[in-house]
N, C-alpha and C positions, 0 to 999 in steps of 0.2 A: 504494500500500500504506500503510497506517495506522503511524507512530510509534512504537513498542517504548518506550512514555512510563517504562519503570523502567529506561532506559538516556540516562543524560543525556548529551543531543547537545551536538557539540563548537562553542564558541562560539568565534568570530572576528569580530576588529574590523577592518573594510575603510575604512580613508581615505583617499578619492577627493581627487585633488593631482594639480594640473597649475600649469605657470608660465604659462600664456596666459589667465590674468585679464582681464577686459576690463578694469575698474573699476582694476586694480591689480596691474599685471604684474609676475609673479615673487613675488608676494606669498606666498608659502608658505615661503619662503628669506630674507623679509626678518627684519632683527634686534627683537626685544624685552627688554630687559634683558640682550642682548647673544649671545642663543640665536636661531634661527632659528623661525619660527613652526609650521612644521612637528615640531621638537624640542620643543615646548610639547606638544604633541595626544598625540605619541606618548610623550613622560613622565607624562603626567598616566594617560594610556591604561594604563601598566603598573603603576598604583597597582591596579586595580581586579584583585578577588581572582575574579570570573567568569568571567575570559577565557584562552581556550587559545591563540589566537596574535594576534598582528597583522599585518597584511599593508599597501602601501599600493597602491593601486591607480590609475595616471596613464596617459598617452596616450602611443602609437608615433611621436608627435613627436621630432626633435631636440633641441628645445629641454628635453624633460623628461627628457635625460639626466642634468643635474643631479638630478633628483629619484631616479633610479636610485641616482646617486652616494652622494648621502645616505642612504637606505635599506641600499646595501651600509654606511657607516663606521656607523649607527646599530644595525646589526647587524637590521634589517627586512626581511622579504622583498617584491621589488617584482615585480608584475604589470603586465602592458603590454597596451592594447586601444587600441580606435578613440578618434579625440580626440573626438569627436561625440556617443558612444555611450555615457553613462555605465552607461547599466544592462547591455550587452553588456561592458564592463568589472570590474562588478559578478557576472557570471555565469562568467566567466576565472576572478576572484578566488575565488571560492568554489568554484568547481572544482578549482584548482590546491591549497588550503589543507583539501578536504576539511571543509568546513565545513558545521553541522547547523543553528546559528543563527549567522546575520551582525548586527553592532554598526554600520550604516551610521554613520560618522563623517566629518566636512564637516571641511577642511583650515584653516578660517577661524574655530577657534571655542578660542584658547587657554586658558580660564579654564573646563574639564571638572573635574567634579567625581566621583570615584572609587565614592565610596558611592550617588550615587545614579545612575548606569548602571549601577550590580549589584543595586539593585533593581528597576530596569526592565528586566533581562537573567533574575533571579530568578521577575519576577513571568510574565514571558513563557513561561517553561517551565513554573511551575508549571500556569498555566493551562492547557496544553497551545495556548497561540493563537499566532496569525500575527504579531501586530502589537500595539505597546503604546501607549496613547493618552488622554491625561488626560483625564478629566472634562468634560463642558461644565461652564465656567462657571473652572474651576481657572484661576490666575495663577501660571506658572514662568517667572523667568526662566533659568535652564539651558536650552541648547538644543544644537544640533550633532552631537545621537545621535540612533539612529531604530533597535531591535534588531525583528528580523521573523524569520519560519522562511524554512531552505531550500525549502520546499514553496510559499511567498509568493513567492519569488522563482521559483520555474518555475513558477508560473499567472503571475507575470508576463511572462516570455519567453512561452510559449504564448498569453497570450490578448489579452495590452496591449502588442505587442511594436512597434507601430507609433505608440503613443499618445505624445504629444511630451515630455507631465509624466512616462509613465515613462521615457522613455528620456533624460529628464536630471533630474530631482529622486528617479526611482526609486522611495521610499520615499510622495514626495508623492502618490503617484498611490491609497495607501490612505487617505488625506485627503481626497481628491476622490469615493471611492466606497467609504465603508467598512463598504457590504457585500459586499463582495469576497473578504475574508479574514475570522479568524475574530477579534476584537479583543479586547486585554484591556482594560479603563477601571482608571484606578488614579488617588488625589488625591495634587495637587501637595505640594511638599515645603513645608513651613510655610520653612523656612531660604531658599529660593528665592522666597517669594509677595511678590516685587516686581515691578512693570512699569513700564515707559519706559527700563529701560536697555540700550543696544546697547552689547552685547559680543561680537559676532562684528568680524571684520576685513577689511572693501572697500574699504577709502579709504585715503588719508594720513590725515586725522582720526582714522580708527577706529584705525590703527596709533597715533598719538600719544597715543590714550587709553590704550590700554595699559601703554604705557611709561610713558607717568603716576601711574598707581594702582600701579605696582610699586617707583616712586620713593617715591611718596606714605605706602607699604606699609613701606617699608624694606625689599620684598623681594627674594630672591635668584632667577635664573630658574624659574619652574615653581610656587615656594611662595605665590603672593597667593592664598589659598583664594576662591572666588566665595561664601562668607557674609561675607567680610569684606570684601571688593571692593563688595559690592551695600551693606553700613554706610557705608562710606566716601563712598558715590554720596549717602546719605540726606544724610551732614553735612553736604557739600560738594557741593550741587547743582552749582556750576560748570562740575566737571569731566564733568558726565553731559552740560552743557553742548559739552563740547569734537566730539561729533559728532550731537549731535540734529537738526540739518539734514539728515543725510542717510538717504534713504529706504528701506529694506527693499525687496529685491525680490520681488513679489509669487508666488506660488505659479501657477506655469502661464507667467508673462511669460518673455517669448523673451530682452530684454534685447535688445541687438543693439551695432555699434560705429558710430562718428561718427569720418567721416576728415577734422580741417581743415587748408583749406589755405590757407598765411598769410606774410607778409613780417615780418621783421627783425630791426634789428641796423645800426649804421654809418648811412650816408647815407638807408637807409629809413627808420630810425625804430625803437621799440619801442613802439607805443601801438599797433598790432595783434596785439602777442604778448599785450601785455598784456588787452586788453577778451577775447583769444580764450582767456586762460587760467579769467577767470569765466567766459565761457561753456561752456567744456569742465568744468569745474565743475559748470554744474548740467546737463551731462548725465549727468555721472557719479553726481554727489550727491541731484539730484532728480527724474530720469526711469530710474537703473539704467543707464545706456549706459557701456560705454565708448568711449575716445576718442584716437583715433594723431592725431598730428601729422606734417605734410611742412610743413617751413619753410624757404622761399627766404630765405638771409640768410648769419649766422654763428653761430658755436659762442654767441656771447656771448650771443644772442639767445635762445638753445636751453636753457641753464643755469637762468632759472624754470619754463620749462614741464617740462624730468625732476625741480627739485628737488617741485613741486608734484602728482608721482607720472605723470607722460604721458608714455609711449613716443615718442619725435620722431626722425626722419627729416631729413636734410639733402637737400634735392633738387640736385644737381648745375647748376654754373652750365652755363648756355646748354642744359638737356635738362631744363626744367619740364614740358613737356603729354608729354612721351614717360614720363619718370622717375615724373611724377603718373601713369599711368596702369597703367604698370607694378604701380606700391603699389595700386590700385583693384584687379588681376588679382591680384597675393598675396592681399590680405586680405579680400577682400569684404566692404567695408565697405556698413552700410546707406543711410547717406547721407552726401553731401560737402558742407564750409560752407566759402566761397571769401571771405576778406578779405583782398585783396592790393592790388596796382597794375599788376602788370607778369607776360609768361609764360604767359598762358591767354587763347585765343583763344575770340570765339564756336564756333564748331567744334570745337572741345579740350573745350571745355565740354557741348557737344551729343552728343558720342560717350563722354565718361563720365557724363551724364546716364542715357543707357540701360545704364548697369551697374549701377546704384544705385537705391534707393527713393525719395530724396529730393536734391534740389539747393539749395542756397541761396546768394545774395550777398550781403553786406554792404555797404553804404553805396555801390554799384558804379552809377558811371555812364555805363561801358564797353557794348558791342555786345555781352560775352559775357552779360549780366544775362538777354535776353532766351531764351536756354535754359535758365536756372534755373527751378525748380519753386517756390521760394521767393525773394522778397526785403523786404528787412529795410531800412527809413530812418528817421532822423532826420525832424522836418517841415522841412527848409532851403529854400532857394528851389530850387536847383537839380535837389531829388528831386521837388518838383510839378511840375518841368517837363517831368519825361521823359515820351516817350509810350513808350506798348506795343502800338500797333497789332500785331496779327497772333500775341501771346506767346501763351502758356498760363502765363501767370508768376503767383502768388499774391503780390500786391503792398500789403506792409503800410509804411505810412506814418503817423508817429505817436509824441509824447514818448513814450509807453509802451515803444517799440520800441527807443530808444536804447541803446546799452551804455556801460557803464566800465568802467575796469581795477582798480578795488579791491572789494571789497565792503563796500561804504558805510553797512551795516550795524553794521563793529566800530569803528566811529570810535566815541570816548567822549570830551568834553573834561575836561581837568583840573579837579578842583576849585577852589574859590576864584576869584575873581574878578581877576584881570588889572589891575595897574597900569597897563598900557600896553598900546594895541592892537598887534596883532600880524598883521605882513605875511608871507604865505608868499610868494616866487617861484620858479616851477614853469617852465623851459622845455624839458620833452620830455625823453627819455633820452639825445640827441645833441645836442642844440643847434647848427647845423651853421652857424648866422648870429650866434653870441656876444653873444646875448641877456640873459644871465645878466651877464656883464660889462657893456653897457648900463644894465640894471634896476638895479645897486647903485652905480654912477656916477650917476646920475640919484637914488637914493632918498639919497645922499651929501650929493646938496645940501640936504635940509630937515631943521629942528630935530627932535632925536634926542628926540622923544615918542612912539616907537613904537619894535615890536621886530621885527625884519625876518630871517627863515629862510630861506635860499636850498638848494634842492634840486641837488644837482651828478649827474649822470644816470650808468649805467654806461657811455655813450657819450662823455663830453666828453672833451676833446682837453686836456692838461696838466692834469687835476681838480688835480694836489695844489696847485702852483702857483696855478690860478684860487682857491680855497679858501683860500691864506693872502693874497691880493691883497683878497680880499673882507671877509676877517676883518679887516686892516688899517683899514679906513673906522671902525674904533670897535667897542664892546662890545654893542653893540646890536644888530651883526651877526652872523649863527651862519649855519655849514654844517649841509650832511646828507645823508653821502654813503652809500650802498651800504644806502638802506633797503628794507625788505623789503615795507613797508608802510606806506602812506602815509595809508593811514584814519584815524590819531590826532592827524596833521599836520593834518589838513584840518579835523579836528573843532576842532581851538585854533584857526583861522586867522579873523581878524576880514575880513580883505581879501585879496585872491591876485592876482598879476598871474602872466601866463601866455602862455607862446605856443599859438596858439588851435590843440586838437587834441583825443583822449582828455580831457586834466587839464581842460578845459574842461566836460566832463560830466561828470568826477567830481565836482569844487567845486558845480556847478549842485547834483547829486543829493545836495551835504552840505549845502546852504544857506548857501557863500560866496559873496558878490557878489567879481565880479570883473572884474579890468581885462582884451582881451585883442590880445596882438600878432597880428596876421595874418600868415603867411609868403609867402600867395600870393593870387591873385585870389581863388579856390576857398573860400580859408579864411577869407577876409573874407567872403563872400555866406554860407557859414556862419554867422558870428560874428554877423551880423546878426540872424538868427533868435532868438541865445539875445538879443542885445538888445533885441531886438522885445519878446520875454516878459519884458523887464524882470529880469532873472539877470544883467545885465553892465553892461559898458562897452567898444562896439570904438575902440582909439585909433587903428587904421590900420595899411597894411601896416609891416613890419620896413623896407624900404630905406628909407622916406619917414619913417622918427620920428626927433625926437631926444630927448635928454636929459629936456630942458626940457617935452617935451608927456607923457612918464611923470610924471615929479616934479608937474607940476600937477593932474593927474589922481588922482595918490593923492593930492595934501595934501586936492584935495577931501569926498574920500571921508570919510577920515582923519576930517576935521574934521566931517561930517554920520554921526553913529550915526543919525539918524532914517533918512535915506537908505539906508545899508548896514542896517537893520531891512528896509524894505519889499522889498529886492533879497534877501532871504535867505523871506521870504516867499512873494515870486515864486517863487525857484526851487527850493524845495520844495515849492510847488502845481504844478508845472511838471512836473518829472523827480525821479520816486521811485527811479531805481537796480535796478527790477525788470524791465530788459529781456532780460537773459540769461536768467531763468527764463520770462516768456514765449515768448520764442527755443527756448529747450531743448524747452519744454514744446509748442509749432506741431510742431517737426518731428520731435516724438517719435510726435505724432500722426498726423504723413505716413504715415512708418515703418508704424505700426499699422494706418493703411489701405489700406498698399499690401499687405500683410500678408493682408487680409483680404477682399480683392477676388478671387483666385483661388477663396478658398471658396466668394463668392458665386454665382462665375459657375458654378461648379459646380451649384451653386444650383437 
């Protein structure tokens, strides 16, 4: 039946909110200027003078009992549907609310602006149309609203009720075919006509932008209007800076999640939490994935990857391939990235391979590699050597491939030019062989023309104590404990001595030549490599050094700037620091065609 257009239909704003974020869990409750981001949407929401109710509308999950919670104290009514199902969510909602046009609102978009969804609410009815839809060619940044008719939404249930873009973007699905409904075109807001700034919220980044410009704003929760937010961007490119890395998810992508599984903390080490946190990184930031962590290790180990926004799991000792697999049957994840040592067997790995779209190991030169769908090396000696008769393994070998633990990108060096060279030493988050205490015994004995930074790990064993033993050799020597980030360390650093691990390919990928300790056989045929390529110096393992073959080894250095030029040359023609986004970017592609094999075969 046709619209009774001289009785204006009742508007309601639906905001679809759930806490199972892949990108960034719980993100709807996190804080902004000390309000939850959720209370952002729905304050900004009750500015606008078009709207008859708000409703929020989240999933019959557990977990989004918080979002009930909050809806009951914000005085909101909350509607519950399938976690899966947004547009079967959307059809609850506007049932339960009696609603004639719905204000589809996205949970991630704090900086709404009041005036202008009442004119795309206004322009909608006027028209008597479906859908409201800028102009080809118009530049708004505002975004996070989409108002449609009830009558849009039930040719949606009836005719696209199986289509994937409706049934989770909903609204996107009049984008993708907008002859569908009846549309109204209306020109962007001059106040609005900027682009490149991302102000919705999927990251940690994107949350810290925010909280930024509300600092930067002097403003109080709710009040940074986005015409002065998008000024502020103009003046202060920087901060538009703060998440332009990461990628918009595309209209139609599935997204999916990345389960890694990974050692440390204590006697393993932290240089695979660490290289696995950039890489969950750019699946998060540059391919839309998100990404669970299971870490064999400890709590200690665990504390950068939730501070860095990642859901992490402690696998229980002595029950890794059972525990692991259990998390694979919860979450169905799309694929699994394995950097460990110990706990997963070939066969552990072969029977969660078939649960998953994608398998990959890192630097693994275990029996299990060979049921991986992926694997990922460095060029060392030991990775040309494997063979793979009989795998189906995708075996990438190659500088390109290698990973680090910083991203080698924000290192910047100080201004000004250095009176004296300056020695970083780096050994590992644990130092489990008191390396660190050798390295400044040994740098003790030559003339103080240099200035030497010794890094103490969140693993060393009496830090405060080693720290003022260190400081003691003279003024020349400095700590630097509990840093968060070592990219600006590495960027001063004329020389590094190092025990050979991770920090070995981060200095490589900053263009520090470096000296490096071997701990074990393993890590010396490594270390060789980066020698080979002219990036180093191996002085041999840790039980066989002493003093005296550090101390001569940096005076030489020291003393040859020609030298430490070419070795910074090398290892910047060598390892660029972009293997986590290669990495992300292989097995984002797996995902997508495993994805899209079923279709074919249908075919």
């Amino acid at each position: 039946m046709p619209r009774d257009v001289n009785k204006r239909p009742r508007v309601v704003a639906i905001v679809q909110a759930r806490m199972g974020s892949t990108r960034l869990p719980g993100k709807v409750l996190r804080l902004i200027a000390g309000k939850p981001l959720l209370w952002h949407v729905i304050h900004r929401l009750r500015r606008c003078h078009s709207l008859d109710a708000i409703a929020i509308a989240t999933s019959t999950n557990a977990r989004d009992d918080a979002i009930e919670s909050f809806g009951r104290d914000a005085d909101v009514a909350v509607v519950r549907g399938p976690e899966d199902d947004v547009l079967a969510r959307f059809a609850l909602a506007a049932e339960a609310t009696g609603a004639g046009v719905i204000l589809r609102v996205a949970s991630d978009a704090p900086f709404l602006d009041a005036s202008f969804i009442d004119r795309l609410i206004e322009t909608l009815i006027a028209e008597d149309a479906d859908y409201v839809m800028l102009k080809p060619g118009a530049v708004c940044a505002h975004g996070g609203v989409d108002p449609f008719s009830r009558r849009a939404l039930d040719k949606l249930m009836i005719e696209a009720r199986d289509d994937e873009v409706a049934r989770e973007h909903v609204t996107g699905y009049f984008k993708l075919h907008p002859d569908f409904v009846k549309i109204a075109w209306i020109d962007g807001d001059p106040r609005f006509a900027k682009a490149g700034a991302r102000l919705t919220v999927d990251t940690p980044d994107d949350l810290a932008l925010a909280e930024a410009v509300h600092e930067r704003l002097a403003a109080k929760a709710g009040e940074a209007s986005l015409a002065d937010l998008l000024l502020l961007l103009e003046r202060e490119p920087k901060l538009a800076g703060m998440n332009a890395h990461v990628r918009q998810k595309e209209l139609g992508a599935k997204g999916g999640l990345v389960l890694i599984r990974c050692d440390g903390g204590g006697a393993l080490g932290y240089g695979h939490v660490k290289r696995m946190t950039i890489l969950a990184r750019a699946f998060r930031d540059h391919e839309g994935l998100g990404v669970l962590f299971a870490l064999h290790g400890d709590e200690k180990a665990a504390e950068p990857l939730r501070a860095a926004g990642f859901e992490t799991l402690m696998l229980p000792p002595g029950q890794g391939a059972s525990a692991l697999e259990d998390i694979v049957t919860a979450h169905h994840p799309d694929a699994l990235v394995c950097d460990l040592r110990e706990g997963l067997a070939r066969g552990d790995l072969a029977r969660l391979a078939a649960m998953v779209s994608a398998t990959a190991v890192i630097d693994d030169g275990s029996e299990r590699r060979l049921a991986a769908s992926h694997a990922y090396y460095a060029p060392v000696p030991q990775a040309r050597a494997l063979a793979w008769d009989g795998a189906g393994t995708c075996v990438r070998i190659g500088w390109e491939w290698a990973l680090t633990g910083i991203d080698v990108h924000r290192g910047r060096r100080r201004a000004g030019v250095p009176l004296r060279p300056q020695i970083l030493v780096s050994m590992g988050g644990s130092d489990p062989f008191d390396l660190t205490r050798l390295a400044a015994r040994a740098l003790a004995t030559l003339p103080q023309r240099f200035l030497a930074r010794f890094v103490i790990g969140p693993g060393f064993r009496d830090r405060a104590a080693l720290s003022r033993e260190i400081e003691a050799f003279g003024s020349h020597f400095t700590t630097i404990a509990d840093a968060q980030d070592l990219a600006g360390e590495y960027a001063n650093a004329d020389l590094a001595l190092c025990a050979f691990g991770v920090t070995a390919y981060e200095l490589a990928a900053m263009g520090v030549p470096a000296l490096y300790i071997a701990i074990s056989e393993d890590h010396a045929l490594s270390a060789s490599a980066f020698e080979h390529a002219g990036m180093g110096v191996l002085l041999g393992n840790a039980e066989a050094l002493r003093p005296e073959d550090i101390a001569r080894a940096a005076e030489a250095l020291l003393a040859s700037a020609e030298r430490r030029t070419e070795m910074r040359i090398s290892a910047l023609a060598t390892l660029d620091g972009n293997g986590a986004a290669r990495i992300a970017a292989d097995i984002a592609g797996a995902i997508e065609t495993a994805r899209l094999r079923p279709a074919a075969a249908r075919a």
